[in-house]
LOLO-74071 format. One record per atom (N, C-alpha, C, O): residue number from 1; residue in three letters; chain; y, x negated, z negated. Coordinates in pm, whole numbers, padded with zeros to 5 digits. Atoms other than C-alpha are relative to their C-alpha. Layout:
   nr  rest  kette      py      px      pz
  NUM   ALA      A       Y       X       Z
...
END
This chain:
   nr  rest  kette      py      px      pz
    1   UNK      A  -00089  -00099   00060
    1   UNK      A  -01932  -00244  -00508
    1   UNK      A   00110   00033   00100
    1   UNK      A   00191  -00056   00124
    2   UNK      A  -00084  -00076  -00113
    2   UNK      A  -01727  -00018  -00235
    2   UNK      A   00162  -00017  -00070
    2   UNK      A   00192  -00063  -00180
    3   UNK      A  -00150  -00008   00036
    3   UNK      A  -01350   00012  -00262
    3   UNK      A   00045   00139  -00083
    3   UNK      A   00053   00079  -00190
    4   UNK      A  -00041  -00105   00085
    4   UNK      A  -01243   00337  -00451
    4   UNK      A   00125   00040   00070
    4   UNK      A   00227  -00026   00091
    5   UNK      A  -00132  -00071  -00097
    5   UNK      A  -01018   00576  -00252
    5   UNK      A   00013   00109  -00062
    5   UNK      A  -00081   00187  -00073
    6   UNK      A  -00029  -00092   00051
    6   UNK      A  -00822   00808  -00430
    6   UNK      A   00104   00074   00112
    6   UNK      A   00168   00009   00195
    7   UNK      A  -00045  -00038  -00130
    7   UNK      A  -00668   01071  -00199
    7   UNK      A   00040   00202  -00062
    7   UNK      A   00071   00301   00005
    8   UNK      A  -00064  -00151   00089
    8   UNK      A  -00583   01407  -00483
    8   UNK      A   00159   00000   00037
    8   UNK      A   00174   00093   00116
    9   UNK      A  -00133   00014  -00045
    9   UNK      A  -00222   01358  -00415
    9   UNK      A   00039  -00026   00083
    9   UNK      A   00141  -00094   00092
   10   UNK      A  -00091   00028  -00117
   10   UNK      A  -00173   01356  -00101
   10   UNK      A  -00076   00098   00108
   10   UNK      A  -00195   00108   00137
   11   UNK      A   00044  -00134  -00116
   11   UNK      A  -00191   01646   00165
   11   UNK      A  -00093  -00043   00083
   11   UNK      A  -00183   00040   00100
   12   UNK      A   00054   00031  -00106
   12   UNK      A  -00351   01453   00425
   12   UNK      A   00098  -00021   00128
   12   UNK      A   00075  -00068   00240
   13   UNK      A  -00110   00086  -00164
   13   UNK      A  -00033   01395   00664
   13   UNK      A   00038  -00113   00042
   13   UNK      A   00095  -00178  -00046
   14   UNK      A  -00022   00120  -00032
   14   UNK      A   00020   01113   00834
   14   UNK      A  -00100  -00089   00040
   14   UNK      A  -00166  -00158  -00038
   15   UNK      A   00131   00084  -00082
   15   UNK      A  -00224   00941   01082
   15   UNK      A   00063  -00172  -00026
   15   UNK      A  -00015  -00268  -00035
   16   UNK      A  -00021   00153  -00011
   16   UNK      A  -00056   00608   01062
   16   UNK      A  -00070  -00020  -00161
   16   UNK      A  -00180  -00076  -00162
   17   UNK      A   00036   00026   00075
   17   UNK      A  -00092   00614   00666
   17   UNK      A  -00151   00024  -00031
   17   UNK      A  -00197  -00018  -00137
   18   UNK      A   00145  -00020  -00029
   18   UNK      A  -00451   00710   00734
   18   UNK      A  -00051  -00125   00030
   18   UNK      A  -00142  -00182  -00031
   19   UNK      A   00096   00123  -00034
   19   UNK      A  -00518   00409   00920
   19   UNK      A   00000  -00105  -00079
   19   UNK      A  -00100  -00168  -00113
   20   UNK      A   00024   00130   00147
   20   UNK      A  -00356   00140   00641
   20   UNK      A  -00115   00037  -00111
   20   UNK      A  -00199  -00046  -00146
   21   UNK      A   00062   00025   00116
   21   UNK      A  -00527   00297   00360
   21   UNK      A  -00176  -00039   00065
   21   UNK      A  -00235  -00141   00028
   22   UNK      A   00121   00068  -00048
   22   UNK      A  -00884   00289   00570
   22   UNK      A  -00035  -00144  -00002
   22   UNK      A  -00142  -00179  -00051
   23   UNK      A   00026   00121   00029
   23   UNK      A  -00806  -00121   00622
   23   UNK      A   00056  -00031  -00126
   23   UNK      A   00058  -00149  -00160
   24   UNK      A  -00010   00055   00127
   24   UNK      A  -00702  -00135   00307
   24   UNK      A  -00169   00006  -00102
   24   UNK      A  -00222  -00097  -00143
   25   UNK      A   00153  -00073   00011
   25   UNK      A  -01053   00016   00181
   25   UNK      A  -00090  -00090   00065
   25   UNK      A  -00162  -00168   00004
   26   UNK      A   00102   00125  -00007
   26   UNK      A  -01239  -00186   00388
   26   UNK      A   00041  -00211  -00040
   26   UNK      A  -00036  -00304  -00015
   27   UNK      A  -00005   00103   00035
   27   UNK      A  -01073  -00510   00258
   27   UNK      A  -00082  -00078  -00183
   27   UNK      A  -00046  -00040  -00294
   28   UNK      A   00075   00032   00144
   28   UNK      A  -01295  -00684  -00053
   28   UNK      A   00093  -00067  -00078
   28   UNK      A   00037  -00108  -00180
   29   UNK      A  -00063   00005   00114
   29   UNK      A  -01000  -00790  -00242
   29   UNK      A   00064   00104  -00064
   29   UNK      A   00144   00091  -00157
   30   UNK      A  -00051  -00102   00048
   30   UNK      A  -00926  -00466  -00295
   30   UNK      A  -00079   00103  -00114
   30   UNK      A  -00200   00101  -00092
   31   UNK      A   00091  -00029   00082
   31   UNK      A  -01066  -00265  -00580
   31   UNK      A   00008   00204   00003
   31   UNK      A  -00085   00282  -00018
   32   UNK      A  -00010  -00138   00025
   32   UNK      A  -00903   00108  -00567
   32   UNK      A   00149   00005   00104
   32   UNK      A   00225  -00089   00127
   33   UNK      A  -00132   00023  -00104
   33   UNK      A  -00616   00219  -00313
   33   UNK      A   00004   00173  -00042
   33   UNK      A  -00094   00246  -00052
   34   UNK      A  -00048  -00159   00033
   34   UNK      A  -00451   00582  -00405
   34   UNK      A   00125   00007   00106
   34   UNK      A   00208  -00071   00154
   35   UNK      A  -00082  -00105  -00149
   35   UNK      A  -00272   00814  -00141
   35   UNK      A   00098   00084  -00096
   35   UNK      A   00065   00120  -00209
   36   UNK      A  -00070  -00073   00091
   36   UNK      A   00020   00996  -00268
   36   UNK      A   00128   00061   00079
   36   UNK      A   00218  -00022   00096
   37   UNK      A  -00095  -00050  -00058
   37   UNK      A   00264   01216  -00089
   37   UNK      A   00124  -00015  -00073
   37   UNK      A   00138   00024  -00189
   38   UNK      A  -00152   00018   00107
   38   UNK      A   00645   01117  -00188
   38   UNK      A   00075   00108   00028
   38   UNK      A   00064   00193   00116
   39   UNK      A  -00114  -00121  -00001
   39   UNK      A   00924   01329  -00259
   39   UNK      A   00046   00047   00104
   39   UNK      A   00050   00167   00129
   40   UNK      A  -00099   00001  -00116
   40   UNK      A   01122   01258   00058
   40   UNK      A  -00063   00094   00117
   40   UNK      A  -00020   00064   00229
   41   UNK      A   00086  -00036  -00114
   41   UNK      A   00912   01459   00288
   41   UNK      A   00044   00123   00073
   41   UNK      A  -00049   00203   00077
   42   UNK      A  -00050  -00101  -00061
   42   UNK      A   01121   01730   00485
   42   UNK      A  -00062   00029   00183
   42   UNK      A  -00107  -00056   00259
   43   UNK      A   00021  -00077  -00126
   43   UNK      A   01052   01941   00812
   43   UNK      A   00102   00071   00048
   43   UNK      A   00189   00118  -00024
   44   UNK      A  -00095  -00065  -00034
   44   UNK      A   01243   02092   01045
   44   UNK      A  -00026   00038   00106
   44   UNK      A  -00148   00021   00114
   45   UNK      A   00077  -00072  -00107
   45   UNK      A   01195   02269   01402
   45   UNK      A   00064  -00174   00068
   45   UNK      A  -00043  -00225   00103
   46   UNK      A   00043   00092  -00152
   46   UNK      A   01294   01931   01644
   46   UNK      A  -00054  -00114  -00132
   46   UNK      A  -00081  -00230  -00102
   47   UNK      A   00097   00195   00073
   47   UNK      A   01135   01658   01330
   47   UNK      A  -00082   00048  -00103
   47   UNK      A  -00075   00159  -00155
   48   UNK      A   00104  -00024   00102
   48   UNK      A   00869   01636   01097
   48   UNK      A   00015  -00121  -00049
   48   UNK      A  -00014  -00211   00030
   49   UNK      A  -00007   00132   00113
   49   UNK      A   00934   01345   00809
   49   UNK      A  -00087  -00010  -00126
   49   UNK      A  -00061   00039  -00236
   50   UNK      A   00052  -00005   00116
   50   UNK      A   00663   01251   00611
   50   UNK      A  -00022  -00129  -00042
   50   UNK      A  -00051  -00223   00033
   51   UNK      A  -00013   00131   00072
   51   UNK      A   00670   00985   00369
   51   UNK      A  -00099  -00012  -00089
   51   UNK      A  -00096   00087  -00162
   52   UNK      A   00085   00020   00039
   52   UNK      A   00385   00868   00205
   52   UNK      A  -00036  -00156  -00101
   52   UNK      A  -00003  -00261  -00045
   53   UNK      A  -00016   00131   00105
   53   UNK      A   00324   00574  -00092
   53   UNK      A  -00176  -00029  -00009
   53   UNK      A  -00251   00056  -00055
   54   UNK      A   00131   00080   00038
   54   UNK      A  -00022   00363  -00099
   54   UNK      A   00038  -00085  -00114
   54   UNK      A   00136  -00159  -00127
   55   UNK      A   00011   00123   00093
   55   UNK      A  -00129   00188  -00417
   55   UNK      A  -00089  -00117  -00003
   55   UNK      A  -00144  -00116   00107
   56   UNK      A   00105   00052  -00037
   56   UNK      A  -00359  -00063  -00440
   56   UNK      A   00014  -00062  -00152
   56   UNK      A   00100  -00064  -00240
   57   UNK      A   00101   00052   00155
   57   UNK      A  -00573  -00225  -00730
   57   UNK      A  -00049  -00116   00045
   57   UNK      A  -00152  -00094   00109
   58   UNK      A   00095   00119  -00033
   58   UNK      A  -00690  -00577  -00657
   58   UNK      A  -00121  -00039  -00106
   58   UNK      A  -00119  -00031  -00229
   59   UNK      A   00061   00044   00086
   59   UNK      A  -00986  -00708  -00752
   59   UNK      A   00042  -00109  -00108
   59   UNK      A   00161  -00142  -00110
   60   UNK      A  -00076   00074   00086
   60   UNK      A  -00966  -00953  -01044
   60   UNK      A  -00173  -00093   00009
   60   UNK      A  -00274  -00060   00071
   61   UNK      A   00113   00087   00044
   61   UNK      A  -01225  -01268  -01177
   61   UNK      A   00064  -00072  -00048
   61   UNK      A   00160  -00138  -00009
   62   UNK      A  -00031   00113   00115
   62   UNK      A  -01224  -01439  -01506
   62   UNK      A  -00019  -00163   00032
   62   UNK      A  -00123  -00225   00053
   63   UNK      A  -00004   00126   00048
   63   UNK      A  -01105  -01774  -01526
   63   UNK      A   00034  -00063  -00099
   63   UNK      A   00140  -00014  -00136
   64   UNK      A  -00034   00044   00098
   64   UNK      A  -01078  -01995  -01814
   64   UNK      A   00112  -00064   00025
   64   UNK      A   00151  -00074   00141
   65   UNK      A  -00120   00081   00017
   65   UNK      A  -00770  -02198  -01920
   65   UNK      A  -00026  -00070  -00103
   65   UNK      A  -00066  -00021  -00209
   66   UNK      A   00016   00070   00082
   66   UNK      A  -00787  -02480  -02084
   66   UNK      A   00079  -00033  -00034
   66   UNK      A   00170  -00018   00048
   67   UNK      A  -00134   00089   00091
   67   UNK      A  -00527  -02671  -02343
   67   UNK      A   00008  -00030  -00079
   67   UNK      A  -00087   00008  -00148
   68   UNK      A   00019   00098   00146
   68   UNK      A  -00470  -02857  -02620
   68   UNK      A   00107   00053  -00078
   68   UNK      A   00212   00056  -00014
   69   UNK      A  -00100  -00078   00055
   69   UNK      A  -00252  -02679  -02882
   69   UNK      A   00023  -00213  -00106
   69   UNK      A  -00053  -00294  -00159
   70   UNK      A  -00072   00079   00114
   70   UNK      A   00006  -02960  -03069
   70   UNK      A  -00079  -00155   00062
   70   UNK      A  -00097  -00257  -00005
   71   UNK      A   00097   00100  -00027
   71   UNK      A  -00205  -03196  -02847
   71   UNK      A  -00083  -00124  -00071
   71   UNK      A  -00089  -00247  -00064
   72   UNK      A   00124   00032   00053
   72   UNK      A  -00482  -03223  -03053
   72   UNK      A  -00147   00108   00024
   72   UNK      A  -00265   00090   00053
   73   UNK      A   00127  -00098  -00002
   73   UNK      A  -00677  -02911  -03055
   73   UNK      A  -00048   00027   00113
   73   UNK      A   00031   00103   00169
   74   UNK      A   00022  -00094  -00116
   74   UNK      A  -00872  -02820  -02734
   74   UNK      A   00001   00126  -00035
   74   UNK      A  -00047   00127  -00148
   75   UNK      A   00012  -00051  -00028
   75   UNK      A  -00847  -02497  -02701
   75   UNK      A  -00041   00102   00170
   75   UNK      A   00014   00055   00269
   76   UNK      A  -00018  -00033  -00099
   76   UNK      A  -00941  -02261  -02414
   76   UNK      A   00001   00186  -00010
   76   UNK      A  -00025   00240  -00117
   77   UNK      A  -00022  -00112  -00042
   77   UNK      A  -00893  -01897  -02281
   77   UNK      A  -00047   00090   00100
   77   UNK      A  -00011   00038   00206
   78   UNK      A   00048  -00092  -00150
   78   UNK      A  -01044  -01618  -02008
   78   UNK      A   00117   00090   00038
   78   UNK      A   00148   00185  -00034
   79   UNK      A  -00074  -00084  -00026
   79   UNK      A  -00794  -01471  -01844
   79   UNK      A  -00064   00042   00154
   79   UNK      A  -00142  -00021   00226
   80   UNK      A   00033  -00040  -00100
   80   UNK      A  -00805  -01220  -01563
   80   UNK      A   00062  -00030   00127
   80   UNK      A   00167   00033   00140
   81   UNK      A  -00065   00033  -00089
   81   UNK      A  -00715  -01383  -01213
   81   UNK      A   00012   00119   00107
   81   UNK      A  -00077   00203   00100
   82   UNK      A   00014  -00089  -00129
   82   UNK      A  -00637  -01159  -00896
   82   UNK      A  -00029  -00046   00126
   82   UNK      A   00024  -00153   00159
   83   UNK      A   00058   00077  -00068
   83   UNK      A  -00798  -01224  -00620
   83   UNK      A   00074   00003   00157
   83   UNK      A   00039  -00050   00262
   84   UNK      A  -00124  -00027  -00112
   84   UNK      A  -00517  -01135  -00374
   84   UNK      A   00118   00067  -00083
   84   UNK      A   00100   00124  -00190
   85   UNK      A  -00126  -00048  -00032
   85   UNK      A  -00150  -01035  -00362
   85   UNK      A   00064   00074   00068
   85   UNK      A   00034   00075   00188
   86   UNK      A  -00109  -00091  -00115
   86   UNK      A   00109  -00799  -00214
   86   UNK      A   00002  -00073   00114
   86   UNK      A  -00045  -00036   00221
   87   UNK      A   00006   00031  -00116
   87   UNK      A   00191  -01067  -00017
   87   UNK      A  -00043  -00080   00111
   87   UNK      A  -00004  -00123   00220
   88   UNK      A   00138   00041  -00118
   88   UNK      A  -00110  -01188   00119
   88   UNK      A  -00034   00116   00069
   88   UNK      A  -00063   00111   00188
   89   UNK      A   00026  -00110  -00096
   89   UNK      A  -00167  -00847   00211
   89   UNK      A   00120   00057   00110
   89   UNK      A   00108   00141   00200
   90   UNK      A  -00068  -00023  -00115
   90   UNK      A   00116  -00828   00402
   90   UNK      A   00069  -00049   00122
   90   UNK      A   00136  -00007   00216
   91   UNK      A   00033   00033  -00150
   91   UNK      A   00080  -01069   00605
   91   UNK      A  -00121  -00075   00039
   91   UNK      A  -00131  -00188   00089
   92   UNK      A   00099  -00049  -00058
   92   UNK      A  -00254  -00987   00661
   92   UNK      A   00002   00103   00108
   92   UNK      A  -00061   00114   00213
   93   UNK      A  -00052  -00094  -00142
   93   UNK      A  -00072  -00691   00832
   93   UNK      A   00042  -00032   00118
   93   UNK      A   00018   00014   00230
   94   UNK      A  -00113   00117  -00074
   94   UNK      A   00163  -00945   00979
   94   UNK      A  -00104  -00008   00164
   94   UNK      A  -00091   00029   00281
   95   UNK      A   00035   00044  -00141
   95   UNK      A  -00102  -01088   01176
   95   UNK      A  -00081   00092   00083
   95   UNK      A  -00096   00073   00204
   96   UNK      A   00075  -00092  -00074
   96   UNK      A  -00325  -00777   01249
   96   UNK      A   00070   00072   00107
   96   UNK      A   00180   00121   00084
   97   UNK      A  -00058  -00038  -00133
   97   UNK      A  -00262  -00656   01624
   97   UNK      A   00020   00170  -00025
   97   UNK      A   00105   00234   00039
   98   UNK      A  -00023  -00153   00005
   98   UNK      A  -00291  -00282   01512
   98   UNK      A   00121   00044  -00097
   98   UNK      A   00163   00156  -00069
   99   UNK      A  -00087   00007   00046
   99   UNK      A  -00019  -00307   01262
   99   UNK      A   00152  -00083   00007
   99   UNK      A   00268  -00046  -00010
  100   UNK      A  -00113   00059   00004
  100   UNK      A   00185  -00576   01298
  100   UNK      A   00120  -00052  -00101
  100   UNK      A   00062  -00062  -00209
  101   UNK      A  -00121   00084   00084
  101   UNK      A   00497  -00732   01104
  101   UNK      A   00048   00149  -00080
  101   UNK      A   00097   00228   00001
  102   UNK      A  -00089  -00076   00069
  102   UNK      A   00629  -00460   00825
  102   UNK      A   00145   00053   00044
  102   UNK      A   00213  -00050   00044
  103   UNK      A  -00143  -00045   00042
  103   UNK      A   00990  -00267   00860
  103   UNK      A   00101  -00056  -00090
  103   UNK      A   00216  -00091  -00065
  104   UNK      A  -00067   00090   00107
  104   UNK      A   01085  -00415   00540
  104   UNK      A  -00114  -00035  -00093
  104   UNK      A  -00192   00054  -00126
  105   UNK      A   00045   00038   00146
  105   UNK      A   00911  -00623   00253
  105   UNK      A   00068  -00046  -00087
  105   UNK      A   00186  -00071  -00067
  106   UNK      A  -00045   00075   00107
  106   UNK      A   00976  -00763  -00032
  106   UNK      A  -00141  -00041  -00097
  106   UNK      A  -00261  -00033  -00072
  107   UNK      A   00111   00019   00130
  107   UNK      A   00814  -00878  -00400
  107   UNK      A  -00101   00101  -00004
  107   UNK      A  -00221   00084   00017
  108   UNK      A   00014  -00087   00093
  108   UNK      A   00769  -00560  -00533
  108   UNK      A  -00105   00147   00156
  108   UNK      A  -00174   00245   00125
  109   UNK      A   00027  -00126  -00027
  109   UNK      A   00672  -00337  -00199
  109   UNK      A  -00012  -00033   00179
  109   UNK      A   00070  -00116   00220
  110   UNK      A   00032   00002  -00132
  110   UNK      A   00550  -00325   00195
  110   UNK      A   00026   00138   00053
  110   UNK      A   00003   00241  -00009
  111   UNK      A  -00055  -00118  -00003
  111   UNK      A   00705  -00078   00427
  111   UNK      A  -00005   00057   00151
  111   UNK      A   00043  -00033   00220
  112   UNK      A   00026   00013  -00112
  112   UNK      A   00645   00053   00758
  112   UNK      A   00076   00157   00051
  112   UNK      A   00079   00250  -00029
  113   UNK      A  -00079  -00136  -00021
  113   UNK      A   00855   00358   00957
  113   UNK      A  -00066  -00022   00132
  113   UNK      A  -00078  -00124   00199
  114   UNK      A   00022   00019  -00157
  114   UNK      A   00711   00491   01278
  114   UNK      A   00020   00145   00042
  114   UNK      A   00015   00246  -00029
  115   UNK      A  -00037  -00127  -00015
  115   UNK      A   00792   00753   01466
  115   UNK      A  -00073   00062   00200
  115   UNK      A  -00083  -00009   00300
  116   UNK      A   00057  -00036  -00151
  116   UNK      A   00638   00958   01808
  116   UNK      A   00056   00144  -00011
  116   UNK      A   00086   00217  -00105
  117   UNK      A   00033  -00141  -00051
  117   UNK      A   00663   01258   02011
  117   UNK      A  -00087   00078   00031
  117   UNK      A  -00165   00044   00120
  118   UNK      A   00109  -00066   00008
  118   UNK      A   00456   01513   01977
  118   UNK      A   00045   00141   00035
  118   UNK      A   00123   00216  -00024
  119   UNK      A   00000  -00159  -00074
  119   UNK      A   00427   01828   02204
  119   UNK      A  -00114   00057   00033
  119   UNK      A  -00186   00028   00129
  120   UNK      A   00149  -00048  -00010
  120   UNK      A   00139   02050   02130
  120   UNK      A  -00017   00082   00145
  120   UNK      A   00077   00086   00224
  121   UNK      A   00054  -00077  -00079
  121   UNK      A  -00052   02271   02382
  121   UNK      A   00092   00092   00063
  121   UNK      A   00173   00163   00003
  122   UNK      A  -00086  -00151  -00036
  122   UNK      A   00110   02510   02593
  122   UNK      A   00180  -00003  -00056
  122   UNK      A   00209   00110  -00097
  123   UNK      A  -00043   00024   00065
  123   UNK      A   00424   02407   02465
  123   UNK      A   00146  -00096   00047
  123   UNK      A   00127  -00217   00040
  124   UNK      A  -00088   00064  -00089
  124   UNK      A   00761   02278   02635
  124   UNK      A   00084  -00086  -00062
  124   UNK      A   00115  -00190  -00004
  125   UNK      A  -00088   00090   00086
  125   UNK      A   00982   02131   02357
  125   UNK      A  -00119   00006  -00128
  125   UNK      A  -00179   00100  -00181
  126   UNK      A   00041   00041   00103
  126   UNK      A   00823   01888   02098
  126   UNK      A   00061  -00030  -00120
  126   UNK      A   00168   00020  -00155
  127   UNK      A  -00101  -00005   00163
  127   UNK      A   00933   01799   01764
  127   UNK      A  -00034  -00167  -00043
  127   UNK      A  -00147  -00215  -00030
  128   UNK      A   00020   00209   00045
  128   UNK      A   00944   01379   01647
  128   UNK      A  -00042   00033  -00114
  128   UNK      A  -00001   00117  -00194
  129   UNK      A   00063   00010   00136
  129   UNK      A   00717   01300   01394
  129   UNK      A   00068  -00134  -00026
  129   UNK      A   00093  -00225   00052
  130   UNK      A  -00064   00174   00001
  130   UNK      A   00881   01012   01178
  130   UNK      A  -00116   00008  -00122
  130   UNK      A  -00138   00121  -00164
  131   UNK      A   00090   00034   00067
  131   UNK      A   00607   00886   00933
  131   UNK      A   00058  -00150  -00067
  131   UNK      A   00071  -00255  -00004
  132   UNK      A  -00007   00130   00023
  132   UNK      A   00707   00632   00675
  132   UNK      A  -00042  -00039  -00164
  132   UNK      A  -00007   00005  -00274
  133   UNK      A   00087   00000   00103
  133   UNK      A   00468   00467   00462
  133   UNK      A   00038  -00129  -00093
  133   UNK      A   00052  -00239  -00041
  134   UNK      A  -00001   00133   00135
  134   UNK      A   00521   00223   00107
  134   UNK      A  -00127  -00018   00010
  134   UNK      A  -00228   00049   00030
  135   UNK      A   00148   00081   00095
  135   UNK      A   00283  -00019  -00003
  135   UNK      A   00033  -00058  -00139
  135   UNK      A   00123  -00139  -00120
  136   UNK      A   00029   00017   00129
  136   UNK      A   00261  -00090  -00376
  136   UNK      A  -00109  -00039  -00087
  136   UNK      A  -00216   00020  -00099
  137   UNK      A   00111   00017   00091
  137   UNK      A   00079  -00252  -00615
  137   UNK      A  -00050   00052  -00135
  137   UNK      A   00005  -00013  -00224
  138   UNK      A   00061  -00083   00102
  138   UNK      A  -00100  -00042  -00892
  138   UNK      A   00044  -00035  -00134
  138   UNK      A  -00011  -00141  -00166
  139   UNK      A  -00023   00043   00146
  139   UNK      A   00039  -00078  -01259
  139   UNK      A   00112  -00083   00032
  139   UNK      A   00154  -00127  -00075
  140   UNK      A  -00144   00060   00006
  140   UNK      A   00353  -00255  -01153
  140   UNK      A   00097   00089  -00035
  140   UNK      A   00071   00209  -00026
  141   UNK      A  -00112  -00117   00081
  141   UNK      A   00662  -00083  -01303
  141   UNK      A   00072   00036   00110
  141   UNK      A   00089  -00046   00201
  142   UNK      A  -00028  -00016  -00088
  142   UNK      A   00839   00152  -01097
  142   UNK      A   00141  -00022   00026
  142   UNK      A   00233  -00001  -00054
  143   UNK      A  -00103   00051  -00085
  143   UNK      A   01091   00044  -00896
  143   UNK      A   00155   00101   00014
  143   UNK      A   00260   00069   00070
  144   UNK      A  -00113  -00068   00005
  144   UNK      A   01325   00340  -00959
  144   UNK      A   00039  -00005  -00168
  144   UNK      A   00116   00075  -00221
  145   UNK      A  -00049   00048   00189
  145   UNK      A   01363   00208  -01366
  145   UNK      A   00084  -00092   00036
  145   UNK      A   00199  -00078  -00006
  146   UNK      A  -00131   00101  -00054
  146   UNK      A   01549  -00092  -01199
  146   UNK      A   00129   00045   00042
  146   UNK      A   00223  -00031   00016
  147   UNK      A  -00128  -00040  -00034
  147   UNK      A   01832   00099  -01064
  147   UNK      A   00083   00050  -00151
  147   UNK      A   00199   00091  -00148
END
């Protein structure tokens, strides 16, 4: 069963966020990863700022729980385990040579800012691309209800 790449919400800018969601996609604890262009995303003639939010869906597998209610009764339970974390996946990035150590993490979110020059064809003054991509985990509450 392949990874599930959702990619409706999001223009297609941003080669760096191109390449996470790809290893994200090919990783098997992953179950669904969605692309999503954020608000923040302005242009201008010397910069181009695009900001971009990955989600991700981990896989899951039932494990039981066992316990004794009033310790007498066995009881037991299936609950759904995950089979990775935010932050196993981010430092999975950590140690990968094409990514490297995050900008900022935390609990809740992985974060990466990069920025190049880019001067097309024929073409004497370029314009800085700054590219900066979230990582997020799918169905977690969003992070702008906390403020």
């Amino acid at each position: 069963m392949g990874t599930e790449l959702d990619t409706s919400n999001w223009s297609g800018e941003g080669d760096f966020t191109q390449q996470i969601a790809d290893w994200c996609v090919s990783l098997p604890a992953v179950a669904a990863v969605r692309v999503e262009d954020a608000p923040s995303t302005r242009s201008d003639v010397e910069y181009n700022f695009v900001s971009n939010e990955i989600y991700l869906q981990f896989q899951t597998r039932p494990r039981v729980e066992r316990r004794r209610l009033w310790k007498v009764l066995p009881i037991s339970r299936t609950v759904e385990e995950k089979l990775t974390t935010l932050a196993a996946i981010e430092s999975d990035l950590t140690r990968s040579d094409e990514f490297g150590p995050p900008d900022y993490a935390d609990e809740g979110m992985i974060q990466y800012l990069r920025t190049e020059r880019i001067v097309p064809p024929y073409q004497t003054k370029g314009y800085k691309l700054i590219e900066l991509v979230r990582i997020y985990e799918a169905g977690t509450p969003s992070r702008a209800a906390e403020d």
